[in-house]
C-alpha positions in Angstrom: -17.7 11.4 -10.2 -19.1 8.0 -9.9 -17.3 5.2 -12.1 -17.3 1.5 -12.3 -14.3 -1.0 -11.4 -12.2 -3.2 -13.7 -12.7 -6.7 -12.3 -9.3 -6.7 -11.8 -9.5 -3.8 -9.6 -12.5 -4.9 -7.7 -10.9 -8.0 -6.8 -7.7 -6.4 -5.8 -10.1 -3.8 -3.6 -12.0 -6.8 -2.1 -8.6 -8.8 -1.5 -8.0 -5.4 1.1 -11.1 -5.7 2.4 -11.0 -9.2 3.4 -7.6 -8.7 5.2 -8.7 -6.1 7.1 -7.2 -2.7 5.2 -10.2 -0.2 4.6 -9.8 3.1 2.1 -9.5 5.0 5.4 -7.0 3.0 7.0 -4.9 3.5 4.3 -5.7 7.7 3.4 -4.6 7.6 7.2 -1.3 6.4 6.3 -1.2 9.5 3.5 -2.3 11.8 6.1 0.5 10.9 8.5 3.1 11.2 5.6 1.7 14.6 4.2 0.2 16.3 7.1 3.7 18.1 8.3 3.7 19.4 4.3 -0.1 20.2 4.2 -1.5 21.7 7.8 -5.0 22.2 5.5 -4.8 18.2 4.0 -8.1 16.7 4.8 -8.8 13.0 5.0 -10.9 13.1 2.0 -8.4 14.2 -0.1 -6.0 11.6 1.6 -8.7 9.2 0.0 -8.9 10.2 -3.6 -5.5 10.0 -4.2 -5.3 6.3 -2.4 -8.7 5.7 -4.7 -6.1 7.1 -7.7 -3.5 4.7 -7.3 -5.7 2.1 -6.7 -6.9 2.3 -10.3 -3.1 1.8 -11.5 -3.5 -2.1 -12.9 0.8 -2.5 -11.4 -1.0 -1.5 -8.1 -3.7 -4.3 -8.5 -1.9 -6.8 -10.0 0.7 -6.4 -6.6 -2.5 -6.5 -4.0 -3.5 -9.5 -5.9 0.2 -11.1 -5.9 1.1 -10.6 -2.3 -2.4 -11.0 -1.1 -2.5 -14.5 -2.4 0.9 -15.4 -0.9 -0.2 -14.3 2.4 -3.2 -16.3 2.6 -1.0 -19.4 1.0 1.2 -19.3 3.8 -1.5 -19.0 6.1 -2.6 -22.1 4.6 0.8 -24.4 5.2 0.5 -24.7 1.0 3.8 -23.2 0.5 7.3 -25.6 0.0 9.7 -25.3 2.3 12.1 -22.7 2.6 9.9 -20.4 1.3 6.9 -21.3 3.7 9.0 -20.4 6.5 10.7 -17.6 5.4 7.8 -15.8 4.4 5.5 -16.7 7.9 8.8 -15.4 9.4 8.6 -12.1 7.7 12.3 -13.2 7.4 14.6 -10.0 7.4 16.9 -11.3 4.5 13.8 -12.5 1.9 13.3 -9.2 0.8 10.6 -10.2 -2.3 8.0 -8.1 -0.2 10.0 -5.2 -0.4 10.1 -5.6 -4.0 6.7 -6.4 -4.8 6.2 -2.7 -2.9 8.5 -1.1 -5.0 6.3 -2.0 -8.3 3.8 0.4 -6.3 6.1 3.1 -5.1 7.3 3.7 -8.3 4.4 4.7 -10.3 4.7 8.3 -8.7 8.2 8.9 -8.9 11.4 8.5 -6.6 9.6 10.5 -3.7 7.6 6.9 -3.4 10.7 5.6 -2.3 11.5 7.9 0.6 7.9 7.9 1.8 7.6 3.8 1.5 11.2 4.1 3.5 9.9 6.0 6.1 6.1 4.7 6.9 8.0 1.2 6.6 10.2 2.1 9.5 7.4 3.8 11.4 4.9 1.6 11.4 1.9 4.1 12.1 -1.7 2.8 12.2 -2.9 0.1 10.3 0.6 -1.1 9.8 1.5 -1.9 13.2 -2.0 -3.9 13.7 -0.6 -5.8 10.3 2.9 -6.4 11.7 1.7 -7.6 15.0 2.7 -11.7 14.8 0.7 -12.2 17.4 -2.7 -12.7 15.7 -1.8 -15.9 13.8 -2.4 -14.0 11.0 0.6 -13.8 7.6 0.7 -10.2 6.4 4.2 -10.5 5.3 3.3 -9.2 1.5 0.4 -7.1 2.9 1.9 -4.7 5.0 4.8 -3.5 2.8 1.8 -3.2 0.0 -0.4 -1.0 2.1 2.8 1.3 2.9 3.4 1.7 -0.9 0.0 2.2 -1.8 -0.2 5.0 1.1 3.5 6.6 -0.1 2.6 6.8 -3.8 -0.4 8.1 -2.7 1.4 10.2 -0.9 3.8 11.2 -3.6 0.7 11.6 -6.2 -0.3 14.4 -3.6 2.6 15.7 -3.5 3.5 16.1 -7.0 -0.5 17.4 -7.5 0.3 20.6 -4.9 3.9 21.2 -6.8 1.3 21.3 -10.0 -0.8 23.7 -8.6 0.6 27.2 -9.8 0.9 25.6 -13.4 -2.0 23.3 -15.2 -3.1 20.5 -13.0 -2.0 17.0 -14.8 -4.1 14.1 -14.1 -1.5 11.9 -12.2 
């Protein structure tokens, strides 16, 4: 089923896009998380349940939030303290992790424990996004692409705990 995009979410999809984060990139992130659960889980299910929770407007309004601070800070436009903290990825500023937990939430407390877990892991795209060394700012970006790929995650999740009773559209 073919359907259009919200402006809102086409932006937030092309704000990915432009830093480097494809659909794939981040259903690998699912399959890494659900994999161990689901030995059958194929990547293109991994992908519709990113492309569900990409349709959440919390979910877009975050990618466009931290997206925008990212690229501010890339910029020098920020005031100091906050400029630095953020190019830092300073350990203590914590609004990233926060900003991620507006995504992580929209499938339940089972978000939480997957975000915790891919966070400290720091499998595929995430490492490339955490690597200072590039010059690049993904302070805001990589904790959103973990949340987007745990409450993917957790949407998957919850829809195979579903499927003995009616299927809900999660």
């Amino acid at each position: 089923m073919d359907r259009s995009h919200s402006p809102l979410e086409t932006a937030a999809r092309e704000s990915l896009q432009k830093r480097g984060v494809s659909l794939t990139d981040i259903a690998e992130l699912v399959m890494y998380l659900q994999k161990p659960y689901h030995p059958d889980l194929s990547i293109n299910h991994c992908e519709e349940n990113v492309e569900k929770v990409l349709q959440k407007r919390e979910v877009q309004n975050a990618i466009l939030t931290g997206v925008q601070l990212d690229c501010l800070t890339e910029e020098k436009k920020l005031s100091s303290p906050l400029q630095e903290m953020i190019e830092a990825d300073a350990g203590l500023y914590g609004i990233d992790e926060i900003l991620a937990f507006a995504i992580v939430n929209v499938y339940g407390s089972i978000g939480f424990t997957n975000y915790g877990y891919v966070d400290k892991q720091k499998p595929g795209i995430l490492k490339r996004l955490n690597d200072k060394s590039t010059g690049e700012c993904h302070t805001f970006l990589d904790d959103i692409v973990g949340a987007i790929a745990a409450a993917a995650s957790s949407r998957l999740a919850h829809t195979y705990s579903n499927s003995d009773t009616a299927k809900e559209d999660v």
